[in-house]
N, C-alpha and C positions, 0 to 999 in steps of 0.2 A: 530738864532742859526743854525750853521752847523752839522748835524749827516753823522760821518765819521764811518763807520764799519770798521774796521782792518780783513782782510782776504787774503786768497791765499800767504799762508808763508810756508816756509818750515816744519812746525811741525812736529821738531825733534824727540820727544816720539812717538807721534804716527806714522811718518814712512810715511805718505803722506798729502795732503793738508786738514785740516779739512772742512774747508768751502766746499769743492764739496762732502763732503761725505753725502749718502745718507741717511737721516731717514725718515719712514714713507712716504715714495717714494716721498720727497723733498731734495734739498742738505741745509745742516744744514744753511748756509750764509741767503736762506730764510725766515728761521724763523726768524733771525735780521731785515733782510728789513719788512716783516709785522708787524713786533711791532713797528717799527718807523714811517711805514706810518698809523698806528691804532693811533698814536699821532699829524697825518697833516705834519710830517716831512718827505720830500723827501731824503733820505741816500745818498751819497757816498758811493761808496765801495774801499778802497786800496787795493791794490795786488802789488804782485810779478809781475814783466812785464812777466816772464818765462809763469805763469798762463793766461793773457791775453785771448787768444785762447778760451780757458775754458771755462772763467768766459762770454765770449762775446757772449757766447751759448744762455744765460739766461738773461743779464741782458743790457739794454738799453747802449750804447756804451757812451752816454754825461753823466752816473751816476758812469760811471768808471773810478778809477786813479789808478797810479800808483808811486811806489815809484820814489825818484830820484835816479837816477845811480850815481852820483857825491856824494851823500852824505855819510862819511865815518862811518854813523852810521848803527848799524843792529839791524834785530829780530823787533818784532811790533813798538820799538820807532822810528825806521825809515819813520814809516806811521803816526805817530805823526809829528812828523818834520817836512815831506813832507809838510803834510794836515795844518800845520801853516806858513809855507813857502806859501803856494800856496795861502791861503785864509789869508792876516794879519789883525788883527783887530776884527774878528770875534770872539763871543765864539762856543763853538764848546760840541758835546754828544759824547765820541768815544766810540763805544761798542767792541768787539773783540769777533771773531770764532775761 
C-alpha cells in the first residue's frame, strides 16, 4: 500500500497553502507524515509544482511529487489521478492537508 498525502494546493478558503502553515511550531503536512510513518508507511507527499521550492525545504526530495501539468483535472482529485497514474496497480491511503 502507497500512502499519498494531498498537499501544497491552492486552498481557496483559507487564502494560502494549508500544508506549510505552521502549528505548534511544525507545518501542519507534518503532522500527516508522522502518523503514517507511526504505522511503518513511508508517505508521498503531492503538491502544486508552484510549491516545490517550499515543500523541498523539509521534506526528502524522492518523497516528493507532483501533479501532472497535462492533466485537465483540478483541486486534490488531480493528486489522485496523478498518484494512480504514476503508481498502477497498487492500492493506495490518501490522506489530505
Amino acid at each position: 500500500m502507497i500512502t499519498i498525502i494531498l498537499s501544497g494546493g491552492k486552498s481557496s478558503r483559507m487564502g494560502k497553502d494549508k500544508g506549510l502553515t505552521i502549528y505548534h511550531q511544525k507545518p501542519l503536512v507534518s503532522y500527516a507524515i508522522d502518523q503514517s510513518q507511526r504505522t511503518g508507511m513511508e508517505p508521498f507527499i503531492y503538491i502544486n509544482i508552484e510549491y516545490l521550492n517550499l515543500y523541498s525545504q523539509f521534506i526528502p526530495s524522492g518523497r516528493i511529487l507532483y501533479d501532472d501539468p497535462n492533466s485537465s483535472v483540478e483541486g486534490p482529485l488531480k493528486g489522485i489521478v496523478s498518484a494512480i497514474t504514476k503508481f498502477p496497480g497498487h492500492d493506495f491511503l490518501f490522506l489530505s492537508v
